[in-house]
C-alpha positions in Angstrom: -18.9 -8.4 -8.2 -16.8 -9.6 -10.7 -13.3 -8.3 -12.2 -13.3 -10.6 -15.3 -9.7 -8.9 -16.9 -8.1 -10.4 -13.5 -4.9 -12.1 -13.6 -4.7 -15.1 -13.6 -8.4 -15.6 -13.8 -11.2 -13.7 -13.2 -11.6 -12.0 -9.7 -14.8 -12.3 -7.4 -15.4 -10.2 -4.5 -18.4 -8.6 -2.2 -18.1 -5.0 -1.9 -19.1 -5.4 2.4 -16.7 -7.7 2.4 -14.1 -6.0 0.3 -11.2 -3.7 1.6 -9.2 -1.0 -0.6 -5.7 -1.0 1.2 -3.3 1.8 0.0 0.2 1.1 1.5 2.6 3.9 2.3 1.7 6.6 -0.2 3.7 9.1 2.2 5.0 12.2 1.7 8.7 10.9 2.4 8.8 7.9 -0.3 6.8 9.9 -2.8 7.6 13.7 -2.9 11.3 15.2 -3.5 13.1 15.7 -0.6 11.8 12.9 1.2 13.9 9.4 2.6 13.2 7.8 -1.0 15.4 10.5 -2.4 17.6 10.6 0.1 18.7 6.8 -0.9 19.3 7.8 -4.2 16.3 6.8 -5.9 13.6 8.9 -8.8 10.7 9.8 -6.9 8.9 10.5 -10.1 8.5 7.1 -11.0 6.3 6.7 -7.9 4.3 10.3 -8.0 3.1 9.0 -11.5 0.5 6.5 -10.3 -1.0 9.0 -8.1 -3.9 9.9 -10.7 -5.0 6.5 -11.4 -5.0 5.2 -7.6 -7.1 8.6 -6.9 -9.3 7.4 -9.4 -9.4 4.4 -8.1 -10.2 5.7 -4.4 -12.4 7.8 -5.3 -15.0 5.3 -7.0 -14.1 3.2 -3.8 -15.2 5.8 -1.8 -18.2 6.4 -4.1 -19.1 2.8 -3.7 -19.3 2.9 -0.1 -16.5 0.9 0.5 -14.0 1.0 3.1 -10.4 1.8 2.8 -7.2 1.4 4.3 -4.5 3.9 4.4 -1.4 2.6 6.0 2.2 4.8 7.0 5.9 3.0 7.8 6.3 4.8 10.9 8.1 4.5 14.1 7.6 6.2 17.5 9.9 9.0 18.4 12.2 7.1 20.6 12.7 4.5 18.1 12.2 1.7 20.2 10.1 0.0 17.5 12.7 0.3 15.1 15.8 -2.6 14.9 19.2 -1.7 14.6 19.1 -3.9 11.6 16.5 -1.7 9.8 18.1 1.6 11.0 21.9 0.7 9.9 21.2 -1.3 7.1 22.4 0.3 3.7 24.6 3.4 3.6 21.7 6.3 3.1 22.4 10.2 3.7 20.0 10.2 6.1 18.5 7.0 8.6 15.2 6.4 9.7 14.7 9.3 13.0 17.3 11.5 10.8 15.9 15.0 10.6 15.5 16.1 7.3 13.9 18.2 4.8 9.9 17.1 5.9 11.3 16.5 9.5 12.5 13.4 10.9 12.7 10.5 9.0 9.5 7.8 9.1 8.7 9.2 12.4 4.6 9.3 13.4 3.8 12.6 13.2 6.7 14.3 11.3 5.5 16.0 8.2 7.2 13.5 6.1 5.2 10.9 7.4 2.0 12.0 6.1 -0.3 10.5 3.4 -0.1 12.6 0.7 -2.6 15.2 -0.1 -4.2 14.1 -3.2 -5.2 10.5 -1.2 -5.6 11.1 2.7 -7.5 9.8 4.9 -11.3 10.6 5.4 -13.0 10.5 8.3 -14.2 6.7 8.7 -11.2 5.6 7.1 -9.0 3.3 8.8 -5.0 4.8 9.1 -2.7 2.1 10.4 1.2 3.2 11.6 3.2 0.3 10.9 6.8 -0.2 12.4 7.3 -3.0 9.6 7.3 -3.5 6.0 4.2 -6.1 6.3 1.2 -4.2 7.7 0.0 -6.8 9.7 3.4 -7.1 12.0 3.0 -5.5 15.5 -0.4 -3.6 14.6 -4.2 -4.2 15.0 -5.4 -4.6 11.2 -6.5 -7.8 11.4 -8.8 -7.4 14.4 -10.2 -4.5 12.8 -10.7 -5.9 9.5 -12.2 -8.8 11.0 -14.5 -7.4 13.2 -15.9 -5.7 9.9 -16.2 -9.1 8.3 -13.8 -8.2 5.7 -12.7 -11.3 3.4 -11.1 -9.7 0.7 -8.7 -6.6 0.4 -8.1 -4.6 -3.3 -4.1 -3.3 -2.8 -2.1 -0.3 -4.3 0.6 1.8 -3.2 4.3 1.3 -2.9 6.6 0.2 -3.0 5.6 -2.9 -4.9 8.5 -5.6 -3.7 8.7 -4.1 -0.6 6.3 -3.6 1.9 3.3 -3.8 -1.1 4.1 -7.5 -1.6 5.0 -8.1 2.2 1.7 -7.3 3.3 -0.1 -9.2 0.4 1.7 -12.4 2.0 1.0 -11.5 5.3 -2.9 -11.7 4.4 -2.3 -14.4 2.1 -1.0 -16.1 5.3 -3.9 -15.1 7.0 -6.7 -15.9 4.7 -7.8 -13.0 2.7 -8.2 -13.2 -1.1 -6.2 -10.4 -2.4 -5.6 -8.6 -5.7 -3.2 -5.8 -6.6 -4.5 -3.0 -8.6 -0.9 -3.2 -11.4 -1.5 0.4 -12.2 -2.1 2.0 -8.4 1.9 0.6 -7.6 4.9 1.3 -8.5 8.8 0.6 -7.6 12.0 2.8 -7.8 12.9 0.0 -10.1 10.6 -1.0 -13.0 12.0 -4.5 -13.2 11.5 -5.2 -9.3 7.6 -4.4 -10.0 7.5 -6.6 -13.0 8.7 -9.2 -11.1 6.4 -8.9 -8.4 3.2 -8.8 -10.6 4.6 -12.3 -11.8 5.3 -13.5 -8.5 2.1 -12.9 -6.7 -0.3 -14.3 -10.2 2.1 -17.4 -10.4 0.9 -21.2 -10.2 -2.6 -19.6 -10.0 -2.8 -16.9 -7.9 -0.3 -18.0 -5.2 -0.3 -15.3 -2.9 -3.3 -13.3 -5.0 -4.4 -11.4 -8.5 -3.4 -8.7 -10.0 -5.6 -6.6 -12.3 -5.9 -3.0 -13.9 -7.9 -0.2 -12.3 -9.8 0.6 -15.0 -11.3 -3.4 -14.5 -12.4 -2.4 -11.1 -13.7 0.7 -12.3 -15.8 -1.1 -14.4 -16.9 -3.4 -11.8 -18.2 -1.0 -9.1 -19.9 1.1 -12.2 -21.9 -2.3 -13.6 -22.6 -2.8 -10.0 -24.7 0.7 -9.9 
């Protein structure tokens, strides 16, 4: 398959060979009340690309394809979370801080779910990841690996943080990569703009970026 509207040039990919990876789209950075609130920031901005990464999973899905959900999570005890990461900042509530969804970015807590409108299937892969990257202290690369998986489709949020983290970590690691612009979002508008340029610089440095409408089009001249 081919997305020609790819930037910055056109896109090619194998659908076997082809993961969708949606990063973080939990309860706690996307819905009120969550940790993304608690630091201050308009969770609206994030619930707003919702529809079109559904869309976007769902013809995924439709296609046969395999998907990726991943969740910033840390065990109970927080042993996989640094002081660094836990004191950094000057929140209302830290990571392992109860709060309205239950304790902060902790597996299991309410909070820490995938949204409704995009969990997990059955099949599906759902990686916990202590880090921003999602291939730091988890499995993920076996796994895709063992499926043969070259390339990897990305949405989710946030887009600077641990969207853009991960596209380096499989940039580092071989996989071709492009970010679906519309299925990620930041806090801060300008902090995504600048990512999109970023990743597409000096021709496709750490991967493409494209709308999901193109893929959309792809998978459907594909049928």
């Amino acid at each position: 398959m081919r997305i020609e509207e790819a930037n910055p040039f056109a896109y090619e990919f194998a659908l076997a060979r082809t993961a969708l990876v949606l990063i973080d789209m939990q309860r706690d950075f996307i819905e009120p009340g969550g940790f993304g609130e608690t630091l201050g920031n308009d969770v609206s901005l994030l619930e707003a690309i919702v529809p079109a990464t559904k869309a976007a999973l769902q013809a995924w899905r439709n296609a046969g394809g395999l998907v990726v959900h991943t969740r910033e999570a840390h065990s109970p005890d927080l042993s996989d979370c640094p002081p660094a990461k836990r004191n950094r900042g000057n929140p209302t509530l830290r990571i392992g801080d109860e709060g309205p969804m239950g304790r902060i970015l902790v597996a299991g807590e309410p909070g820490n779910q995938i949204i409704d409108a995009l969990a997990p299937v059955d099949g599906e892969i759902v990686i916990d990841k202590p880090g921003k990257g999602m291939f730091h202290a988890t499995s993920l690369h076996e796994l895709l690996q063992q499926r043969g998986i070259t390339h990897l489709l990305f949405g989710g949020v946030t887009t600077e943080v641990c969207v853009q983290t991960s596209m380096r970590e499989a940039n580092d690691r071989g996989y071709d990569s492009l970010l679906l612009e519309d299925c990620t979002e930041s806090y801060f508008p300008a902090f995504k703009a600048a990512t999109l340029d970023m990743i597409r610089a000096q021709g496709a440095i750490v991967g493409w970026t494209a709308p999901s409408a193109a893929l959309l089009a792809a998978l459907n001249n594909a049928t």
